[in-house]
C-alpha positions as CSV (number, residue, x, y, z in Angstrom):
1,X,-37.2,-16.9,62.5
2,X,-38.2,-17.6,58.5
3,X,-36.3,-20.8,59.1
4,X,-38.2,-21.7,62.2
5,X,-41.3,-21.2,60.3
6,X,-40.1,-23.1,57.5
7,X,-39.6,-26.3,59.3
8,X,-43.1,-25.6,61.0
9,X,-44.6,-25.5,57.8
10,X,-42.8,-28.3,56.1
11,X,-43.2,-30.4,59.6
12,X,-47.3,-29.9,59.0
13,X,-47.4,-30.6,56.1
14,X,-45.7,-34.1,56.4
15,X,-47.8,-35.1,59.2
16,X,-51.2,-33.9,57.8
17,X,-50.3,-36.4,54.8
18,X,-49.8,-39.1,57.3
19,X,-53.2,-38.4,58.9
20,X,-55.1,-37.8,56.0
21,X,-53.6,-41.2,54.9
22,X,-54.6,-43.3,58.0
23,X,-58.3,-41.4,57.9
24,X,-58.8,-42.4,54.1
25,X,-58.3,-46.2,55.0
26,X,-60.9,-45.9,57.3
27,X,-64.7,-46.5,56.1
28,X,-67.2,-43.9,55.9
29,X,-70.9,-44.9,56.3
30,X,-73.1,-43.0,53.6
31,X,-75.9,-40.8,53.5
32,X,-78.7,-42.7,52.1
33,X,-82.4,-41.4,51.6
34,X,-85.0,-42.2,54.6
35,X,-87.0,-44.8,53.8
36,X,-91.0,-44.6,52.4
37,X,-93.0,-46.6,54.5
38,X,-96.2,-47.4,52.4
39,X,-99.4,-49.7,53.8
40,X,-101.4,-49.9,50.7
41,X,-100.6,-51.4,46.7
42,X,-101.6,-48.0,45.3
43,X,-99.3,-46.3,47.4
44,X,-96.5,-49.2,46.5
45,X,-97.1,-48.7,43.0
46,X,-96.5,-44.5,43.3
47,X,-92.8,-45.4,45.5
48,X,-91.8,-47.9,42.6
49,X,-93.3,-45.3,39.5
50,X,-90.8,-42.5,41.3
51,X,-88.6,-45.1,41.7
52,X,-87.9,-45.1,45.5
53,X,-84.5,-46.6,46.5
54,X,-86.1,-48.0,50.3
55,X,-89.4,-48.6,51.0
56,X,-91.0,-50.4,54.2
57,X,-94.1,-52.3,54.3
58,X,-95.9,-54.4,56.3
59,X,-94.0,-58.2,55.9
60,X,-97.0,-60.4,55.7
61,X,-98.3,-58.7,52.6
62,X,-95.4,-57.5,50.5
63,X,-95.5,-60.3,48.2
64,X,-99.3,-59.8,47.0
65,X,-99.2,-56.2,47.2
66,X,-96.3,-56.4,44.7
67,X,-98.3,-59.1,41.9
68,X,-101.5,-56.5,42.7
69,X,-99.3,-53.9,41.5
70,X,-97.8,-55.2,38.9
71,X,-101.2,-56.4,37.1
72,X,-102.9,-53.8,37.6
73,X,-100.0,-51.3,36.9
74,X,-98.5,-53.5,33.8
75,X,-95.7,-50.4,32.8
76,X,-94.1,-51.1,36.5
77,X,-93.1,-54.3,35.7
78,X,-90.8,-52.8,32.8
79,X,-88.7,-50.6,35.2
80,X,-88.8,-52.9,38.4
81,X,-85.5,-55.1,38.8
82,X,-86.0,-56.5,42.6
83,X,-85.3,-55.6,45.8
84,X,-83.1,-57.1,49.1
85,X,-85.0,-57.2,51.9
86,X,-84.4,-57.5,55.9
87,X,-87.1,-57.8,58.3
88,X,-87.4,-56.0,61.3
89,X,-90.5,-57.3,63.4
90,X,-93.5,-57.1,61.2
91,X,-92.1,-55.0,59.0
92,X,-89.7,-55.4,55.7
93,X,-87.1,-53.3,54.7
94,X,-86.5,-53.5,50.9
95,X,-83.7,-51.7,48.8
96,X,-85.1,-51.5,45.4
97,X,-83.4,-51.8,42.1
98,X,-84.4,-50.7,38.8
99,X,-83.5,-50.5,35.1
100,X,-82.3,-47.3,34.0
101,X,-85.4,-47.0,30.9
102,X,-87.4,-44.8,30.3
103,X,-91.7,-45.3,30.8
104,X,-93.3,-46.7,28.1
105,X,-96.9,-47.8,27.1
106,X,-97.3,-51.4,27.5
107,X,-99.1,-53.0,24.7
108,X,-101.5,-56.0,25.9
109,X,-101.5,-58.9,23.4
110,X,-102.9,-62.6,23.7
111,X,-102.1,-64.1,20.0
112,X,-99.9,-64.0,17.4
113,X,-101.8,-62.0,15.1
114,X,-102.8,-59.7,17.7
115,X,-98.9,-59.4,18.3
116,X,-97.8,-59.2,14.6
117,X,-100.5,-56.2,14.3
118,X,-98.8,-54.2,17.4
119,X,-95.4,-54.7,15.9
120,X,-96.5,-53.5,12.4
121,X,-98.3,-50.8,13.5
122,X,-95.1,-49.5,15.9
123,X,-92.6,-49.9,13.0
124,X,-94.6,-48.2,10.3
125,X,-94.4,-45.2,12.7
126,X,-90.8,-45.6,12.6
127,X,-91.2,-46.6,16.7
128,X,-87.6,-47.7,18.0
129,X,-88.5,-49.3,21.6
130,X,-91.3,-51.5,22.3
131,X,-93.0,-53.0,25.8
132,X,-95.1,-55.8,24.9
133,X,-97.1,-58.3,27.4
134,X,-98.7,-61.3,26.5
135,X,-99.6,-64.5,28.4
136,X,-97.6,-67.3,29.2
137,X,-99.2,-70.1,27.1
138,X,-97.0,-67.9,24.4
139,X,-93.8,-68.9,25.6
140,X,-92.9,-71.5,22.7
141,X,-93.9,-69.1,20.1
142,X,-90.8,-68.8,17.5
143,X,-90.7,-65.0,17.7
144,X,-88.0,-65.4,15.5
145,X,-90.2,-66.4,12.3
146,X,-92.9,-63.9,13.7
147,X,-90.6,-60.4,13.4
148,X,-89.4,-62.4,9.8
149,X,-92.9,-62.6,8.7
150,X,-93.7,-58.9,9.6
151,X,-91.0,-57.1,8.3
152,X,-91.4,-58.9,4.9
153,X,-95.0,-58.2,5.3
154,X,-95.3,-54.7,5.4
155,X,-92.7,-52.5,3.2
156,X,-93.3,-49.2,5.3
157,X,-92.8,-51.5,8.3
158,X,-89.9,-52.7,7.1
159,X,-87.9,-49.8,5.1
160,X,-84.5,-49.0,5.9
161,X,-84.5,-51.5,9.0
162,X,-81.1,-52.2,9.8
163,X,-81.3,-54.6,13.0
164,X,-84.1,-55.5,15.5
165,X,-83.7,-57.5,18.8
166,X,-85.8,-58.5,21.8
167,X,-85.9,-59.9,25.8
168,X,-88.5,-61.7,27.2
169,X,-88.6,-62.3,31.0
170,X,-91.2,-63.5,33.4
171,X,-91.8,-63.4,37.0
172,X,-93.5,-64.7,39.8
173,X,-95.9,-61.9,40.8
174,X,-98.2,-62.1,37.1
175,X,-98.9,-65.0,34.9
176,X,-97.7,-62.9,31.7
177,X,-94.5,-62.7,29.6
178,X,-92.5,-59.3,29.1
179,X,-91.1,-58.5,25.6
180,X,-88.7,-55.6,24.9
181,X,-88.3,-54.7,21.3
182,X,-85.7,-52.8,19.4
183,X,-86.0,-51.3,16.1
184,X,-82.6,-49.7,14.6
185,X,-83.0,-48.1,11.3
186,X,-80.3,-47.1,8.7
187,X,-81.4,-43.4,8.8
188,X,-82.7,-41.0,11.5
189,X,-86.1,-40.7,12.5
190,X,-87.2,-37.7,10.4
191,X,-85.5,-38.5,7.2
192,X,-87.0,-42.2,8.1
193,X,-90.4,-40.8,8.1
194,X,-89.8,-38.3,5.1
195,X,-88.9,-41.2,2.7
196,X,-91.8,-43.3,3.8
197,X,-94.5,-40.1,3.2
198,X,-92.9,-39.1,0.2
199,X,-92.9,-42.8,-1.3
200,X,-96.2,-43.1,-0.3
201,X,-98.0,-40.6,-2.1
202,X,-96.1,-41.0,-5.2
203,X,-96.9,-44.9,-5.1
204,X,-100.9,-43.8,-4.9
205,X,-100.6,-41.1,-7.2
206,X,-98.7,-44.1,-9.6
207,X,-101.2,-46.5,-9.0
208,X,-104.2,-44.5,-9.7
209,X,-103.4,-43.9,-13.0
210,X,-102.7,-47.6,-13.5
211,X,-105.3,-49.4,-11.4
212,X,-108.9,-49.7,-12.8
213,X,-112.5,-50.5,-11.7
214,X,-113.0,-54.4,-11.7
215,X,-109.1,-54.9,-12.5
216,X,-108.3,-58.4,-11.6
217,X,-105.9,-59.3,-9.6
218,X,-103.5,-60.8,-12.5
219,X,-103.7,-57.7,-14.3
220,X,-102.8,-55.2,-11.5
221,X,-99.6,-57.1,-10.9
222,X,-98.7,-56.7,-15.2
223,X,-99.6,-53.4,-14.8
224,X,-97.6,-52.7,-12.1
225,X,-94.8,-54.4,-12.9
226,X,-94.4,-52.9,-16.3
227,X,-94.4,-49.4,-14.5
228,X,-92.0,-49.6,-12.0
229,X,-89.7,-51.4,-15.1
230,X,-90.0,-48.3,-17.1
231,X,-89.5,-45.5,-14.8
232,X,-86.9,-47.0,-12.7
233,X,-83.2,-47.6,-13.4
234,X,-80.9,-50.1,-11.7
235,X,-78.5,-47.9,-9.8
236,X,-74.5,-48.1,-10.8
237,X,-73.5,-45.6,-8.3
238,X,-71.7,-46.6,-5.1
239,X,-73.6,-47.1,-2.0
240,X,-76.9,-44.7,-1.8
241,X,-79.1,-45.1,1.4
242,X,-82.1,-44.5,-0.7
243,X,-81.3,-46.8,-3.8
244,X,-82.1,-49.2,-1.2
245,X,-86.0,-48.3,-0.5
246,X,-89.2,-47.8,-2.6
247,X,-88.5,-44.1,-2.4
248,X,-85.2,-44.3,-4.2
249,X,-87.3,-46.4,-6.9
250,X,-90.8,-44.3,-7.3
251,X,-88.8,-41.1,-5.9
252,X,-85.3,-40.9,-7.7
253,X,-86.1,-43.5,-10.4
254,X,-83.4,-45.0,-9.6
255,X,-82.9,-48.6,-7.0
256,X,-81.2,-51.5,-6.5
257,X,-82.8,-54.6,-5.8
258,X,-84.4,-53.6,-2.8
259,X,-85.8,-50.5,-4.0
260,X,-87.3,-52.2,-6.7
261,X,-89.1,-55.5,-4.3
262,X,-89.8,-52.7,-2.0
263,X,-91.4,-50.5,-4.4
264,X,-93.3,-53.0,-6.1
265,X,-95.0,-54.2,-2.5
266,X,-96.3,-50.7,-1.9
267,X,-97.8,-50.9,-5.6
268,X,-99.6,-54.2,-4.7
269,X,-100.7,-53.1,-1.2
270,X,-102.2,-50.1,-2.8
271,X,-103.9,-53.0,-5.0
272,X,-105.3,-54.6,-2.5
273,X,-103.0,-57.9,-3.5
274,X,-101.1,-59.9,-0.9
275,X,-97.1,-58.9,-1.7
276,X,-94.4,-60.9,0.5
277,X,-90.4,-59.4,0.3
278,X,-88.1,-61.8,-0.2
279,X,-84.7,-62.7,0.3
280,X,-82.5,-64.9,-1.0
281,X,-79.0,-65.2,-3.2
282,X,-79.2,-64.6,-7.1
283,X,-75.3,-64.6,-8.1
284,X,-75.0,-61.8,-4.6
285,X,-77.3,-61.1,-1.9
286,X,-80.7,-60.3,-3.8
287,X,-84.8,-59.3,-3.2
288,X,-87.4,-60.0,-5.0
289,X,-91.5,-59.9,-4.5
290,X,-93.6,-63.4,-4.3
291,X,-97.1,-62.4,-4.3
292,X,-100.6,-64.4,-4.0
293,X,-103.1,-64.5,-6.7
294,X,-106.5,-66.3,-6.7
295,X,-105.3,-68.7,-3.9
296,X,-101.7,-69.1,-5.2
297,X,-98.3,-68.0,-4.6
298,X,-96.2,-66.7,-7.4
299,X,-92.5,-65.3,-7.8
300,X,-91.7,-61.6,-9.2
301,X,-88.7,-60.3,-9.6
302,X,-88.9,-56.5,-11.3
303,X,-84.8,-56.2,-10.8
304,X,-84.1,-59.2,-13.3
305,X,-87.2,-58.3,-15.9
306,X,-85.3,-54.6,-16.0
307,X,-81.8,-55.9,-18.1
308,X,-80.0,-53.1,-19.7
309,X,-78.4,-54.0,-23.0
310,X,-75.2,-54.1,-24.9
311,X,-76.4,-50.9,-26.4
312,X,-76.5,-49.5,-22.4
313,X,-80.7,-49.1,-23.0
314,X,-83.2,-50.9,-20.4
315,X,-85.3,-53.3,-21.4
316,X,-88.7,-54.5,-20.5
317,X,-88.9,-58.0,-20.3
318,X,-90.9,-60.9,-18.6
319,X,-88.6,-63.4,-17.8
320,X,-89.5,-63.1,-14.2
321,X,-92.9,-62.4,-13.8
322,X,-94.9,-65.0,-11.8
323,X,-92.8,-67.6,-11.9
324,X,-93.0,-70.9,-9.7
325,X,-90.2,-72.4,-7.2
326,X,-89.1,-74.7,-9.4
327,X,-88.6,-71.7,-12.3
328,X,-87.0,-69.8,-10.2
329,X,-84.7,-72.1,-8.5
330,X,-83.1,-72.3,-11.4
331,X,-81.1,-68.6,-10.9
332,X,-82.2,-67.9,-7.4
333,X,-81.4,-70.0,-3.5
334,X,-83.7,-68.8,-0.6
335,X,-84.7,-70.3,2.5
336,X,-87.7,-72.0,1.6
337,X,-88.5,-72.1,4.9
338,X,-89.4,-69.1,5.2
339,X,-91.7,-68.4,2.7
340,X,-94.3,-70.4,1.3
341,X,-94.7,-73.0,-1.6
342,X,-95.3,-71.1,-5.0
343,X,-95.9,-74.5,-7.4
344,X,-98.9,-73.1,-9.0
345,X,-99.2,-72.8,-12.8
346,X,-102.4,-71.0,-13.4
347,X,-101.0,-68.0,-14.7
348,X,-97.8,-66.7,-16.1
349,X,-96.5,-63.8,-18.4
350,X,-98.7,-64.5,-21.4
351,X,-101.8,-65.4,-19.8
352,X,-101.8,-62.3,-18.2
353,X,-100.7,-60.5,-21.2
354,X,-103.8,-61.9,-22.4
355,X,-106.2,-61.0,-19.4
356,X,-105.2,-57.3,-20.2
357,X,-105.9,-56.7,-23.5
358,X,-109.2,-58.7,-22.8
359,X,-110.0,-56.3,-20.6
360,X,-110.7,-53.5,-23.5
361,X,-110.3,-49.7,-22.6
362,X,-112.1,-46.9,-21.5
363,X,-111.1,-47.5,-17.9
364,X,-112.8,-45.5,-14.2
365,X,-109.2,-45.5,-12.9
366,X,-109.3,-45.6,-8.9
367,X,-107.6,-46.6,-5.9
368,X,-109.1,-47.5,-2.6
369,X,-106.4,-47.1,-0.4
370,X,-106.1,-45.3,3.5
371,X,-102.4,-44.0,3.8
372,X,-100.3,-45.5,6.9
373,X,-98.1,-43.2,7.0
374,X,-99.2,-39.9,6.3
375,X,-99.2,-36.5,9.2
376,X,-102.6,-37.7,10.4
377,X,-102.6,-41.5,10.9
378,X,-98.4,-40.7,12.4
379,X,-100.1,-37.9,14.8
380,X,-103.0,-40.2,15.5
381,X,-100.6,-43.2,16.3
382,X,-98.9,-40.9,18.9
383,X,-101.7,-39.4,20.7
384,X,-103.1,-43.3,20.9
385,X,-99.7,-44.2,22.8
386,X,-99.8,-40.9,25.0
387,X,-103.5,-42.0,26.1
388,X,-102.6,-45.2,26.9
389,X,-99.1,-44.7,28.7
390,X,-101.1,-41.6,30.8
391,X,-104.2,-44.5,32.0
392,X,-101.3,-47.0,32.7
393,X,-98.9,-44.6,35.5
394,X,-100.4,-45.0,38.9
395,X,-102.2,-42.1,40.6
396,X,-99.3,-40.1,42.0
397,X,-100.1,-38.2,45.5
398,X,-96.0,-37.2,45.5
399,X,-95.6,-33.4,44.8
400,X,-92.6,-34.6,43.1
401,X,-92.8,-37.2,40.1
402,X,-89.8,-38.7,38.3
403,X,-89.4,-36.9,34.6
404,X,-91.0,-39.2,31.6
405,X,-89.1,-39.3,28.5
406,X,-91.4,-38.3,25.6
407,X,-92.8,-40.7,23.4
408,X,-91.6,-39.6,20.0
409,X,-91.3,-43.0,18.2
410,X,-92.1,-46.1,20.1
411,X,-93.7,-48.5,22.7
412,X,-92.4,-50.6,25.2
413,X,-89.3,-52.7,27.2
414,X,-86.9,-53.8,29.1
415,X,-86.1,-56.7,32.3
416,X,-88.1,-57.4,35.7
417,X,-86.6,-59.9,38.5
418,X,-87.5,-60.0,42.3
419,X,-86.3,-61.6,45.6
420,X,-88.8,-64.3,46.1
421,X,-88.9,-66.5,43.0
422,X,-87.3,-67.7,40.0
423,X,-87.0,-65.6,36.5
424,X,-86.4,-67.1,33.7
425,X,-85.1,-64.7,30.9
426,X,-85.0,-65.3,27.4
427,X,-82.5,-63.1,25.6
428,X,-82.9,-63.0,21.1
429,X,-81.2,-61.1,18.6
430,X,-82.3,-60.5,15.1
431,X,-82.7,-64.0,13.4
432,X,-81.3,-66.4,16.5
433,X,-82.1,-67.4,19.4
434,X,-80.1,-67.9,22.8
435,X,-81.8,-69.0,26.2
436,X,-80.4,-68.6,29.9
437,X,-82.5,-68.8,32.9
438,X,-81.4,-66.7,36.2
439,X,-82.3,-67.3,39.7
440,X,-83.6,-65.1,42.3
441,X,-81.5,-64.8,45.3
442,X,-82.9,-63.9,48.9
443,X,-80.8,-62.3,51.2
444,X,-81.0,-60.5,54.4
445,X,-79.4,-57.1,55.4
446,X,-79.0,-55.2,58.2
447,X,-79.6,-51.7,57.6
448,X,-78.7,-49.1,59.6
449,X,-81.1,-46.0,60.0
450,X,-80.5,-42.8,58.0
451,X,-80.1,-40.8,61.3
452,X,-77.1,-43.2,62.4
453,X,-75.8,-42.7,58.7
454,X,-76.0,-38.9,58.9
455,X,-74.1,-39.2,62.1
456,X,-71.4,-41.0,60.8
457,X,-70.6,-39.0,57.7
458,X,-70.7,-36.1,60.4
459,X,-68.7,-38.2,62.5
460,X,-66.2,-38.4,59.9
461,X,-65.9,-34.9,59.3
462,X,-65.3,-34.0,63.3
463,X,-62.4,-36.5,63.1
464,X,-60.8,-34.5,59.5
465,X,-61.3,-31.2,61.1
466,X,-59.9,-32.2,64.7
467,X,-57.1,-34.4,62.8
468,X,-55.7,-30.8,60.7
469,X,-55.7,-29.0,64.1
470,X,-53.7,-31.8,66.1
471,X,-51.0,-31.8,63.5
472,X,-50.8,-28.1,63.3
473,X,-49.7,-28.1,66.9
474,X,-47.6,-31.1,66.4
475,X,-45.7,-29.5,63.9
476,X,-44.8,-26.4,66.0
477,X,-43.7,-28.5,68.7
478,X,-41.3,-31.0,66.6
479,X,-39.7,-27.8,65.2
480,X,-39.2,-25.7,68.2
481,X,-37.8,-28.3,70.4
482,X,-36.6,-31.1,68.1
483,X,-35.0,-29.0,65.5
């Protein structure tokens, strides 16, 4: 009897592999989700904000309802990829597709400047991600040159960046470009913002006991180059994050190169003097400062004016204080390019030696600065973005909404194609450039209805349950009678 049983067993078994086998190899239609038949563009712009995988809508229309949308809704066109549709009578069937990002406030901009602001702005608050539309007529802008130009512009914009990169796309439905902008820094985002406060207040508290009433121009950079000189030491230790920024500089005391260029750009935008960061090669990679005084450019280099001796004591010197191209060229290579022309001769070390002790004493030191980057304007910055992003979502009538990411840090991107026109993408990586263009295909599909679907899956599992049954008895028979 144990053996009968046995071979009943063992039989079963063999046979339910077979079938299981044969059933595998045989497709399964899926469940999908019932399809959201919308008749009006707000009601299309709620299914694509919850991001609604089918939608129907009347055929004749789809097309305008979708550019209404995506005008009037700008932050849809950041998460909407296309769709396939099939058309059944006067209605179309589309299955959507969408980037997996998270909603972001778009930021309208319609020139350069207006764009450079934007980016500043995002960056001083340490922002990571940003959506950015402009027009078309900016397609030929050299974005390239444009982040260049900002993050050499603005030393809280620009501290401890380590990479940025950006797509631009377009699409058939608006007359407007899409821009999505990364930001990757060398730190996190709280120690980002820590070094950036605390290098901030100690470059105002700095500068107002150097800066006085009626200071020219000329004589702030002196005096603020001689400072930064004397408290700060060129760092010999290995690699420090912070030697690397304006807080390792006015902070620690102690910088390389960067620290120092940084450091003395916050002291001249405290000033009230235009400061650029440069880049170039002096013997290894190397930064300096260029800076513009009554309608000229000049050269500054507080790294190179801060030698320590045989004797292993710094030094002040002025070697490298508002010097032009051709003076510098003579230890430095840079891209000149990139920055402008400094040829002017007006003033140099000793004439602004001069202008200071002109100047006489009894001083009303002050400093008419507005921090960037303190709690406030950093609080204010993110309720701005929160406003905005809450007056861009459509008016949801769905009990249910799709769950927004926070904004903690930035504003804005990410890719947009559709099923009725070409897209031309643009595709850029910190400092180059690389172009592709993509077309839209159109395709048809016949789609089966959710009920048939539903069926089938329970189809499927009639044939499993009917299948384990039939080889049960199977398997008694073969071994009673065959064995």
């Amino acid at each position: 009897m144990q053996s009968f049983i046995k071979r009943c067993v063992c039989a079963s078994l063999c046979m339910f592999c077979i079938l299981c086998m044969l059933l595998l190899s045989l497709p399964v239609p899926r469940a999908e989700a019932e399809a959201r038949t919308v008749s009006s563009a707000d009601a299309l712009a709620v299914a694509l904000y919850e991001r609604e995988t089918t939608i129907e809508v009347q055929a004749a229309p789809v097309d305008t309802m979708l550019s209404e949308v995506l005008c009037v809704y700008p932050l849809l066109g950041f998460i909407f990829k296309g769709y396939e549709g099939a058309i059944h009578g006067d209605t179309i069937s589309m299955t959507m597709e969408y980037r997996d990002d998270a909603f972001l406030p778009v930021l309208s901009v319609d020139t350069v400047e207006a764009f450079e602001a934007v980016v500043t702005e995002a960056a001083i608050a340490s922002s990571e991600e940003l959506h950015i539309m402009m027009p078309d007529s900016m397609r030929n802008t050299d974005f390239g040159s444009v982040f260049d130009h900002v993050f050499s512009s603005s030393v809280l914009a620009r501290t401890m960046l380590s990479a940025f990169s950006w797509e631009i796309w377009s699409n058939s439905y608006t007359e407007m470009l899409y821009m999505s902008l990364t930001i990757q820094y060398s730190v996190e985002h709280d120690k980002l913002i820590r070094y950036k406060q605390r290098a901030e207040e100690e470059a105002i508290r700095l500068a107002g006991s150097l800066f006085y009433e009626g200071a020219e121009d000329v004589v702030m950079a002196l005096l603020a180059h001689d400072a930064l000189v004397n408290r700060c030491t060129y760092s010999q230790e290995g690699y420090r994050e912070e030697n690397h920024s304006a807080y390792g500089a006015l902070c620690n005391r102690s910088a390389v190169c960067e620290g120092y260029a940084e450091a003395y750009q916050l002291l001249m935008d405290i000033a009230g003097v235009d400061c650029l960061y440069a880049e170039g090669v002096a013997g290894e990679s190397h930064a300096w400062n260029i800076l513009f005084i009554d309608g000229a450019y000049y050269h500054v280099d507080t790294t190179w004016d801060d030698p320590v001796g045989d004797d292993g004591i710094d030094r002040l010197t002025h070697d490298y204080f508002l010097l032009s191209d051709t003076q510098l060229a003579q230890t430095h290579t840079w891209n000149r390019d990139a920055y402008p022309v400094a040829n002017a001769t007006l003033w140099d070390a000793p004439s602004a030696k001069e202008q200071l002790a002109q100047s006489g004493g009894n001083h009303r030191f002050t400093v008419e600065y507005t921090p960037k980057c303190d709690d406030g304007s950093l609080q204010a910055y993110e309720q701005q973005m929160a406003d905005l992003l809450h007056r861009q979502k459509p008016p949801s009538t769905s009990a249910q909404t799709t769950t927004e990411h926070e904004i903690i840090q930035s504003t804005t991107g990410t890719e947009q194609d559709t099923s009725s026109a070409d897209t031309a993408v643009e595709t850029t990586a910190s400092h180059g450039q690389s172009v592709s263009s993509t077309e839209e295909t159109t395709s048809a599909t016949i789609n089966t209805t959710a009920a048939e679907q539903h069926r089938g899956v329970s189809k499927g599992a009639l044939y499993l349950v009917w299948g384990i049954l039939i080889v049960f008895v199977l398997g008694i028979l073969y071994a009673k009678y065959i064995h």
